[in-house]
C-alpha positions as CSV (number, residue, x, y, z in Angstrom):
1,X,0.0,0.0,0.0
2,X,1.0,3.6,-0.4
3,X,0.1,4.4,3.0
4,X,1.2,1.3,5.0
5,X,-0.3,0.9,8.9
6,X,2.2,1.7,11.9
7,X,3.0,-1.9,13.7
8,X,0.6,-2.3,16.2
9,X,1.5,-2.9,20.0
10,X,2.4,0.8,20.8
11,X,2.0,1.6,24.5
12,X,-1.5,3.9,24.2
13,X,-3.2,6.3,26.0
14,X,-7.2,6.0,25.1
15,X,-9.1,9.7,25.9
16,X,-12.8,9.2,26.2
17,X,-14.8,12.9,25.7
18,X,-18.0,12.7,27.0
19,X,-20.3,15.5,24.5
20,X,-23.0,17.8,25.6
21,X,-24.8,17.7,22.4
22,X,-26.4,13.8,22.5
23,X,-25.8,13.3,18.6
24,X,-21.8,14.0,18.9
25,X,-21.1,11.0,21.8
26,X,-19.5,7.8,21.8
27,X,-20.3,4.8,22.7
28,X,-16.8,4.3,25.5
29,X,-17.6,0.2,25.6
30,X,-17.3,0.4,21.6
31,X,-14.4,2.3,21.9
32,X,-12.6,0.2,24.3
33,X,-13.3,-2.8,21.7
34,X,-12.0,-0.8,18.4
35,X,-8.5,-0.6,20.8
36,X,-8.3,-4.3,21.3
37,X,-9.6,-4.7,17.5
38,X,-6.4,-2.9,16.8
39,X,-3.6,-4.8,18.5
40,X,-2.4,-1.8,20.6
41,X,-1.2,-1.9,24.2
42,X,-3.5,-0.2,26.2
43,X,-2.1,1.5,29.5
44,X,-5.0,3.3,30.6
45,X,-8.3,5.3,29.5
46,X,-9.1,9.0,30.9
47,X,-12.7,10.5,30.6
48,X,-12.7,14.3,29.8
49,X,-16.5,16.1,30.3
50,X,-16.4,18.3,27.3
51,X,-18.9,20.8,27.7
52,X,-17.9,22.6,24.6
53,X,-15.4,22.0,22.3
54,X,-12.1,24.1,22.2
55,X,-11.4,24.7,18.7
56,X,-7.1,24.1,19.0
57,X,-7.3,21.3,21.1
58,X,-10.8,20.2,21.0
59,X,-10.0,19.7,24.8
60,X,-9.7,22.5,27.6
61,X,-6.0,23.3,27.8
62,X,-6.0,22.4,31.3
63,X,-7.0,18.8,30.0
64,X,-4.4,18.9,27.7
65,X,-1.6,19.5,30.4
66,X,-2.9,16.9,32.4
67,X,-2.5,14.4,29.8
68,X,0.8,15.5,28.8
69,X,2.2,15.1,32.6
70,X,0.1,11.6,32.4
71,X,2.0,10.5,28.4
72,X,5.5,11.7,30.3
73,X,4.9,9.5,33.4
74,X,3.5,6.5,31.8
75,X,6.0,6.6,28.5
76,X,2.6,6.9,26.1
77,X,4.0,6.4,22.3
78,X,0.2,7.3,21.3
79,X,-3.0,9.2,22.4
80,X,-5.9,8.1,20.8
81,X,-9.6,10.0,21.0
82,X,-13.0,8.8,20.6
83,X,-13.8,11.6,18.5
84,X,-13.3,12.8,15.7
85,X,-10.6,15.6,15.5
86,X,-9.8,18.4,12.3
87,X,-6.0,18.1,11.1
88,X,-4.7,21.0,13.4
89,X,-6.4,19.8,16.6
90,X,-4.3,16.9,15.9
91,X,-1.0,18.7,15.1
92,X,-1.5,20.8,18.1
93,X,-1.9,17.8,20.6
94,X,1.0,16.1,18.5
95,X,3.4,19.0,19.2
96,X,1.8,19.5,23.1
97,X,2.1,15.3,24.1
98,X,5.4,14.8,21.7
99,X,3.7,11.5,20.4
100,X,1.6,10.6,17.9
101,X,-2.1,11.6,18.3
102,X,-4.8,9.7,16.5
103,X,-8.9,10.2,16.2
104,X,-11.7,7.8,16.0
105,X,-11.4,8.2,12.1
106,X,-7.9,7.3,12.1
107,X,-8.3,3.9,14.6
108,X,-10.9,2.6,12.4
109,X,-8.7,2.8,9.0
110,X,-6.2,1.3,10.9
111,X,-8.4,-1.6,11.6
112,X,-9.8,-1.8,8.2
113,X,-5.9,-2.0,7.2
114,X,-4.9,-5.2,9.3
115,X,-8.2,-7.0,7.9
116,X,-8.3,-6.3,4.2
117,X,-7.8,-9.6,2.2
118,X,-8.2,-9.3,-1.0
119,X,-6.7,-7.2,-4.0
120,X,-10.1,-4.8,-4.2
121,X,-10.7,-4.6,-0.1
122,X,-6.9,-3.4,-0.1
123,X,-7.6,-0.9,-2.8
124,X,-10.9,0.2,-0.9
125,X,-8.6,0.5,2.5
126,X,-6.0,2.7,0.7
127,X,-8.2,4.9,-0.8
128,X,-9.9,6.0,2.4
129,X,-6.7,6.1,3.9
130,X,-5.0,8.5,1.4
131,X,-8.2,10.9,1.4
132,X,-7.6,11.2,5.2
133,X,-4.3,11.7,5.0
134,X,-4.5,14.4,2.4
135,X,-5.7,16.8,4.7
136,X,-3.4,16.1,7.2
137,X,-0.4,16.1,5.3
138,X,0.8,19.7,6.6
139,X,1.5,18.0,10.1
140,X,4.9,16.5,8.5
141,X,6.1,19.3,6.6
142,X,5.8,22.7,7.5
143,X,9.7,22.9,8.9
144,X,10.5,22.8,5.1
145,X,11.8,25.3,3.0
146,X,10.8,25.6,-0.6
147,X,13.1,23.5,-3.0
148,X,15.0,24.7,-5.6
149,X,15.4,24.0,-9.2
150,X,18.4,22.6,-10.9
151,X,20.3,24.1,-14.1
152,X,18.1,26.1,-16.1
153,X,15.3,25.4,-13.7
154,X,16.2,28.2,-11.1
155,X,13.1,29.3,-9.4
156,X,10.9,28.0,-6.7
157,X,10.5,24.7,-7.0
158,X,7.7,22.2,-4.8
159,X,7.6,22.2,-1.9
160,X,8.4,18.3,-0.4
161,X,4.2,18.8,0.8
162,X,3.3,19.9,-2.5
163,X,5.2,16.9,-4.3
164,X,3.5,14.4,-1.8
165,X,-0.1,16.1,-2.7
166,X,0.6,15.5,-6.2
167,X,1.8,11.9,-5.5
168,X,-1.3,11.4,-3.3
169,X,-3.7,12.7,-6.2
170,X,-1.8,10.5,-8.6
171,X,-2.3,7.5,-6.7
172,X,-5.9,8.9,-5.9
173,X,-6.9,8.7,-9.8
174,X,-4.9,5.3,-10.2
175,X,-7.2,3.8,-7.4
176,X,-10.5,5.4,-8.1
177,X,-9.7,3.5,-12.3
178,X,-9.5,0.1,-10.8
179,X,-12.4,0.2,-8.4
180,X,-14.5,1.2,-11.3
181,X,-13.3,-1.4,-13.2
182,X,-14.1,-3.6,-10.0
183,X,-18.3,-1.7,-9.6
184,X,-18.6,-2.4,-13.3
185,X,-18.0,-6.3,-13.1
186,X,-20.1,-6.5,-10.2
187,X,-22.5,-4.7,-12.3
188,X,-22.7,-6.9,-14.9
189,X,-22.3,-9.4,-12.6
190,X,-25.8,-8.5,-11.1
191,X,-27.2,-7.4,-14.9
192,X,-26.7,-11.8,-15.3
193,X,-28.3,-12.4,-12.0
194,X,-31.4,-10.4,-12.6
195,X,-31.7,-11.7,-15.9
196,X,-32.0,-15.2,-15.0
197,X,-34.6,-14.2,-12.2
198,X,-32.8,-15.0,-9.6
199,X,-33.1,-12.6,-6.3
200,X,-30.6,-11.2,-4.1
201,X,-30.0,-11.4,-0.5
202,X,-27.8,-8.9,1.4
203,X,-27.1,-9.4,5.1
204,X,-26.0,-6.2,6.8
205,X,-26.2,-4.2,10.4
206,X,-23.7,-3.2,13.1
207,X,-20.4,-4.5,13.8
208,X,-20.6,-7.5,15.5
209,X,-24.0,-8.3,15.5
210,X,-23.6,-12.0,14.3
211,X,-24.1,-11.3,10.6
212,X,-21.0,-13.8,9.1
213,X,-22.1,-16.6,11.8
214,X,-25.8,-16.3,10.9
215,X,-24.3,-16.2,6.4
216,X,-22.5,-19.0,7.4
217,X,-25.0,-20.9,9.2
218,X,-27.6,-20.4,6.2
219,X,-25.0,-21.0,3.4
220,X,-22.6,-23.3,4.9
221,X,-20.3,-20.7,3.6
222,X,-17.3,-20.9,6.5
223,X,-16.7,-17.4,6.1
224,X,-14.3,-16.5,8.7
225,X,-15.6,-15.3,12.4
226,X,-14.1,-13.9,15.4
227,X,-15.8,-11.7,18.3
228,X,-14.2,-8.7,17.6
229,X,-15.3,-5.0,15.8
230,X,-15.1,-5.5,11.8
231,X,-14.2,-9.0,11.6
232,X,-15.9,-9.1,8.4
233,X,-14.5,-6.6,5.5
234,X,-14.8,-8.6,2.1
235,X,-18.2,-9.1,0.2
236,X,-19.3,-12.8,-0.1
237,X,-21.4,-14.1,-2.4
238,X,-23.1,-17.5,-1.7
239,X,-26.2,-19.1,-3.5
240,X,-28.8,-20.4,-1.3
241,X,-31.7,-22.6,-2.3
242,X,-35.4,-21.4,-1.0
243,X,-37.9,-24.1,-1.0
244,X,-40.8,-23.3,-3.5
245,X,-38.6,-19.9,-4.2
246,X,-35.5,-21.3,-5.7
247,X,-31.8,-20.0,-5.7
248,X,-31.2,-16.7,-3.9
249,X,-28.1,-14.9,-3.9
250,X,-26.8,-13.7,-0.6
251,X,-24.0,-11.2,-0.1
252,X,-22.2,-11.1,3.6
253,X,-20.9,-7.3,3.7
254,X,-18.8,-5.2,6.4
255,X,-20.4,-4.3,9.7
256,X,-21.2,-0.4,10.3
257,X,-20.4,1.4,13.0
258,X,-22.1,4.9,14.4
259,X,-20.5,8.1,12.4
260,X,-18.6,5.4,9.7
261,X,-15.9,7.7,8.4
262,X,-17.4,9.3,4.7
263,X,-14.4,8.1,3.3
264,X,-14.7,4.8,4.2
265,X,-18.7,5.0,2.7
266,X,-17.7,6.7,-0.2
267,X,-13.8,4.0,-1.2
268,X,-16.2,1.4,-0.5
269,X,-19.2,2.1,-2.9
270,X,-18.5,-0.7,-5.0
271,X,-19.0,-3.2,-2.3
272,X,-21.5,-1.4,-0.4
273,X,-23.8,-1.8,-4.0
274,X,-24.2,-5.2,-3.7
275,X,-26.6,-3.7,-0.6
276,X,-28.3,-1.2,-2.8
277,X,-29.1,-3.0,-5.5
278,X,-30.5,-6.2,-3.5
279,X,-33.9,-7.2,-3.6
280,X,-34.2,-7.4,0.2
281,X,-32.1,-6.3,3.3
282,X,-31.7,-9.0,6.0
283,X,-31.1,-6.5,8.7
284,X,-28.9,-8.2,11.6
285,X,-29.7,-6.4,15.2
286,X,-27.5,-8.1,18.2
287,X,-30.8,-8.6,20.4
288,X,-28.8,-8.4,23.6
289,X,-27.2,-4.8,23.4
290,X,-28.3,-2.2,25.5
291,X,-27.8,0.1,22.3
292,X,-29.8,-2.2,20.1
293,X,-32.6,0.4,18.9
294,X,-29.9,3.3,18.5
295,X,-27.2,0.5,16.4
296,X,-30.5,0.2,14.5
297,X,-30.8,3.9,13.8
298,X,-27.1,3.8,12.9
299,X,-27.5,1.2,10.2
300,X,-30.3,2.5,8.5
301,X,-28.4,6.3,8.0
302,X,-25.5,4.7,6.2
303,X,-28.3,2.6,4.1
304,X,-29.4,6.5,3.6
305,X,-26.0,7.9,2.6
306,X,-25.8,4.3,0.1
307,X,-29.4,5.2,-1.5
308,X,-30.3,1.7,0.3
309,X,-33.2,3.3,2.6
310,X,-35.8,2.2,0.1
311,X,-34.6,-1.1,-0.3
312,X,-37.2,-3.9,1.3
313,X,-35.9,-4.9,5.1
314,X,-36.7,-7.5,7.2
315,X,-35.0,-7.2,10.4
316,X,-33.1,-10.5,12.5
317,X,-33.1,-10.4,16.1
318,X,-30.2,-12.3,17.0
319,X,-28.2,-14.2,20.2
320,X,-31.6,-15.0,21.7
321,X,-29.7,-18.2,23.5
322,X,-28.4,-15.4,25.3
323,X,-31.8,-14.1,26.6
324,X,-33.6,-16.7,28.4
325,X,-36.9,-15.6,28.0
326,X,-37.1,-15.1,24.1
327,X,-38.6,-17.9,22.0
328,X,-38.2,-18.2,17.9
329,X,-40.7,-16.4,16.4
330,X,-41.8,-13.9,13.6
331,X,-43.4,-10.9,14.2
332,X,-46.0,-9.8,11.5
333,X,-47.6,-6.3,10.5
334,X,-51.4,-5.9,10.2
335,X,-51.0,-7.1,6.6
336,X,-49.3,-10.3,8.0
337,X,-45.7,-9.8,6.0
338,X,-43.0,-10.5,8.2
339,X,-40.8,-7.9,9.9
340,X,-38.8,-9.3,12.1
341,X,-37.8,-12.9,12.7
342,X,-35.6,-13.8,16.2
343,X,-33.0,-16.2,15.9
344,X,-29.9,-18.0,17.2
345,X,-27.2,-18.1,14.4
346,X,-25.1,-19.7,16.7
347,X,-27.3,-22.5,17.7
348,X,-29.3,-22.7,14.5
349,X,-32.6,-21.9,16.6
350,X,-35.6,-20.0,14.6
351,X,-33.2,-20.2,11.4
352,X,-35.6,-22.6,9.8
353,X,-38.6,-19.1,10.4
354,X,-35.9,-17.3,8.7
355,X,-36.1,-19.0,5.6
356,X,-39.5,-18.9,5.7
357,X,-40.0,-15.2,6.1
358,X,-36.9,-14.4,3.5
359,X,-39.6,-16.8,0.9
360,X,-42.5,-14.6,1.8
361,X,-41.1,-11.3,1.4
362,X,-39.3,-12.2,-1.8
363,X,-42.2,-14.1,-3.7
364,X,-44.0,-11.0,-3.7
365,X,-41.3,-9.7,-6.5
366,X,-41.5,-13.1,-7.8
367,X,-44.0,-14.5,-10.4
368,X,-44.3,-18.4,-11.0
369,X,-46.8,-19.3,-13.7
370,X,-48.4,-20.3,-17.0
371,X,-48.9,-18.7,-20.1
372,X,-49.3,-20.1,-23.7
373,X,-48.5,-18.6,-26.4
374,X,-49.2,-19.4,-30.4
375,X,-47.0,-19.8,-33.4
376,X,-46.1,-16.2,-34.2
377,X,-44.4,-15.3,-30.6
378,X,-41.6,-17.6,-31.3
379,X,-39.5,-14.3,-30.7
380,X,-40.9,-13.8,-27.0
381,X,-40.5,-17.9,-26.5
382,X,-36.7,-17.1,-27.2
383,X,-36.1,-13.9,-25.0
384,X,-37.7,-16.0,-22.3
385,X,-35.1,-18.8,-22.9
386,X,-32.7,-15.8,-22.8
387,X,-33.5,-15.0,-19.9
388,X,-33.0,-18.9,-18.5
389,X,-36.3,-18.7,-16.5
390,X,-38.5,-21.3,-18.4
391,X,-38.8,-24.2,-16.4
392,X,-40.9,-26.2,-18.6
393,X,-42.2,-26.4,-22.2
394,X,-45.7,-28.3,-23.7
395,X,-46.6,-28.6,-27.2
396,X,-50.6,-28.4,-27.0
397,X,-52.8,-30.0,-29.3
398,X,-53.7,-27.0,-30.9
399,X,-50.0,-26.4,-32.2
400,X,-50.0,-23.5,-29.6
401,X,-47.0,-23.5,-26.6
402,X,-47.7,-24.0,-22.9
403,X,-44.3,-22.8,-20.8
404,X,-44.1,-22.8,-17.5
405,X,-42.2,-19.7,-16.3
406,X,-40.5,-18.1,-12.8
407,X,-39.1,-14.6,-13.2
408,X,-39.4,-11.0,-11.3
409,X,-42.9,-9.6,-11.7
410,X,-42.0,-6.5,-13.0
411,X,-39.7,-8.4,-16.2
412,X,-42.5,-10.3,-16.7
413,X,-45.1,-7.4,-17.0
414,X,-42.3,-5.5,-19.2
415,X,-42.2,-8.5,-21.9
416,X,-45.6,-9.1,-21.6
417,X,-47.2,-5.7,-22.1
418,X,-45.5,-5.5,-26.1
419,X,-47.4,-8.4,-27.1
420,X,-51.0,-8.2,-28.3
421,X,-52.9,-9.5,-25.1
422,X,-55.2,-11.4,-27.1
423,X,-52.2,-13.9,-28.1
424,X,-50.8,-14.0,-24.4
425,X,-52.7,-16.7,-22.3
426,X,-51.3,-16.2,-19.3
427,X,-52.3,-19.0,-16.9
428,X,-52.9,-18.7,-13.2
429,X,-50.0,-18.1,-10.4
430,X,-48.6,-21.1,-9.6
C-alpha cells in the first residue's frame, strides 16, 4: 500500500470525551473494543467532560496538560480519541504530548488495514486512507523550505508537501480507475443475476451483530468469524436454495459502526452496491445490546448515505440463547408480511422461520406461472429462454405453446405488455 499501517502494540493512551450535544457522543464500551480490535497496548483510559469544544485542542487546555504530565509518566507512544478531531487539533496535541495523536477516524482505518484480504478490499482501504491523510499532510512538513530548481530550472521549485499532494492525487486517480473497473464487473455481474430471475439477499447491520455466523450458518459458507469489531471486510457471495422460491443470492458485507468515516462509505461504494441493489435487506440487530434500537438507527443512515433506505428490510433479532426468555418467532404487520424474525445463528434456533419469512417477502417480486402462447411469438418464447427462467415447455394440441415460467414480476409485466394481449394466455400463479 501507499500508506502502509504503523506496527501495532504501541503503548496507548485511550481519551474518552463525554459531549454535551447527545448526537456528537461515543459509545466508550465500543471504543474500548475498536482498541483491542487494533492490537495496541492499552495502559490506561481517561474520561474528559467536554462541555464545549475548544477549537485548537478540541479539549480545555488544562485537560491537555494533564495528559501530557500523564503521556510523560506513563511513556505513552500514542494518544488516541474517541472523536473525531480536524488536522490542526491533531498537530497541536502532536506538538503538546510529543507523540503521535490519532482520532476515532484514524483507529478505524487502521483496523480496516490489518483486515483487508483481498486485492479490491486493499484498494478500498487505501483509498480511504490517502483521502484522510491528504488533509493532514501539513503536520509533516511545515519545517521545510521551498526546494530549488536545478540548471536552467532556477526558481521555486515544490515544496516536499506539495510533491506528496501531487503523488497522493496520482495514486488517488490510479485507485479510483481500478475500483471502477471492480463496480462495473459487479455490475454486470448482477445485470446476469437479474436476468436469470434470480433474487438477491444482502445481510447487513452493526459490527458484530452475528451477521457472518448467521451467512455461514444459512449457506454453509465458513466465512471467517471472530468476536471482535469488523471481523468481516470482504463481500461474499453465496447461493442459497429457497424451498418453492428457488436460488437466492446472498451477499455477507462489512459491519457499520455509528459516524462510519465518509471516506470509508464513499472507497467502498463498490462493495457497499451489492446492498443497494439487493432485492431485500436482512437487517442483523444483536438482540442483547443495551444500544440495540440506536445501532439500529445507525444502520439505516449509512443505508441513507448508500441510496439503500428504500430497499425492502426485514429485520433478525439475533443471540436469543443469550436471553432466556425469548422464543423463535416472527413478528408480523397488520397485513401479515414478516418484519422481524428472532434467531440463534449460533445455535441454529428459529433459522428454519428465517427461511421462511426471506420466501414470503421475496415471492412477492416473484412471479411463477403459465402462459401459452401461439406460433407467431416464437420471438418472446426465445427472450424468455434468454432470460433462462423457463422451467418447462408443452406442445398443445392446438400447435400452440404452454411454458411454465419463474421470473421478477416487474420483467415479466415488461415482456408481456408489447405483445398483443389477445395472443398471451397467461395461466394462473402457480
Amino acid at each position: 500500500m501507499f500508506f502502509e499501517r504503523h506496527e501495532g502494540g504501541e503503548r496507548s493512551l485511550l481519551v474518552h470525551s463525554e459531549m454535551a450535544e447527545e448526537s456528537e457522543r461515543e459509545d466508550v464500551h465500543e471504543f474500548k473494543e475498536l482498541a483491542a480490535a487494533s492490537k495496541i497496548t492499552v495502559l490506561d483510559l481517561i474520561t474528559v467532560k467536554n462541555k464545549k469544544v475548544n477549537p485548537r485542542y478540541f479539549i480545555s487546555s488544562g485537560k491537555v496538560q494533564q495528559i501530557k504530565e500523564y503521556v510523560k509518566s506513563l511513556n505513552v507512544e500514542l494518544v488516541l480519541f474517541n472523536h473525531a478531531l480536524y488536522p490542526g487539533q491533531e498537530k497541536n496535541l502532536e506538538a503538546e504530548f510529543q507523540c503521535r495523536v490519532v482520532d476515532r477516524i484514524g483507529l478505524i482505518l487502521d483496523i480496516f488495514a490489518q483486515r483487508a484480504r483481498t486485492h479490491e478490499g486493499k484498494l478500498q482501504v487505501e483509498l480511504a486512507q490517502l483521502e484522510h491523510l491528504s488533509t493532514r499532510l501539513i503536520r509533516g512538513w511545515t519545517h521545510l523550505e521551498r526546494q530549488k530548481g536545478g540548471l536552467g530550472l532556477r526558481g521555486p521549485g515544490e515544496t516536499q508537501l506539495e510533491v506528496d499532494r501531487r503523488l497522493i492525487r496520482i495514486r488517488i486517480k490510479s485507485i479510483n480507475k481500478k475500483l471502477e473497473k471492480v463496480r462495473k464487473q459487479r455490475s454486470l455481474t448482477r445485470r446476469s443475476r437479474q436476468r436469470a430471475g434470480m433474487p438477491s439477499v444482502s445481510i447487513v447491520g452493526y459490527t458484530n451483530a452475528g451477521k457472518s455466523t448467521l451467512f455461514n450458518a444459512i449457506t454453509a459458507a465458513g466465512v471467517y468469524v471472530q468476536d471482535q469489531l469488523f471481523a468481516t471486510l470482504d463481500t461474499t457471495l453465496r447461493k442459497l436454495n429457497i424451498p418453492e422460491l428457488g436460488s437466492v443470492i446472498v451477499a455477507d458485507t462489512v459491519g457499520f459502526i455509528r459516524h462510519l468515516p465518509h471516506q470509508l462509505v464513499k472507497a467502498f461504494q463498490a462493495t457497499l452496491e451489492e446492498s443497494s441493489e439487493a432485492d431485500l435487506l436482512i437487517h442483523v440487530v444483536d438482540c442483547t445490546s443495551e444500544e440495540r434500537d440506536d445501532n439500529i438507527v445507525q444502520v439505516r443512515n449509512v443505508l441513507k448515505e448508500i441510496s439503500a433506505e428504500k430497499t425492502a428490510e426485514l429485520l433478525v433479532y439475533n443471540k436469543i440463547d443469550q436471553l432466556p426468555d425469548i422464543t423463535p418467532g416472527i413478528d408480523r404487520d397488520e397485513f401479515g408480511v414478516p418484519q422481524r424474525v428472532w434467531v440463534s445463528s449460533l445455535t441454529g434456533s428459529g433459522l428454519d422461520l428465517l427461511i421462511k419469512a426471506i420466501a414470503e417477502r421475496l415471492t412477492k417480486n416473484i412471479i411463477h406461472t403459465t402462459i401459452t402462447l401461439d406460433h407467431s411469438q416464437g420471438r418472446l418464447r426465445s427472450q424468455l429462454y434468454a432470460l433462462d427462467v423457463i422451467l418447462s415447455e408443452h406442445v398443445c394440441d392446438n400447435g400452440s405453446i404452454s411454458l411454465e415460467v419463474r421470473m421478477p414480476a416487474d420483467k415479466f409485466h415488461q415482456l408481456l405488455k408489447n405483445e398483443p394481449s389477445e395472443q398471451v394466455n397467461a395461466g394462473k400463479k402457480i
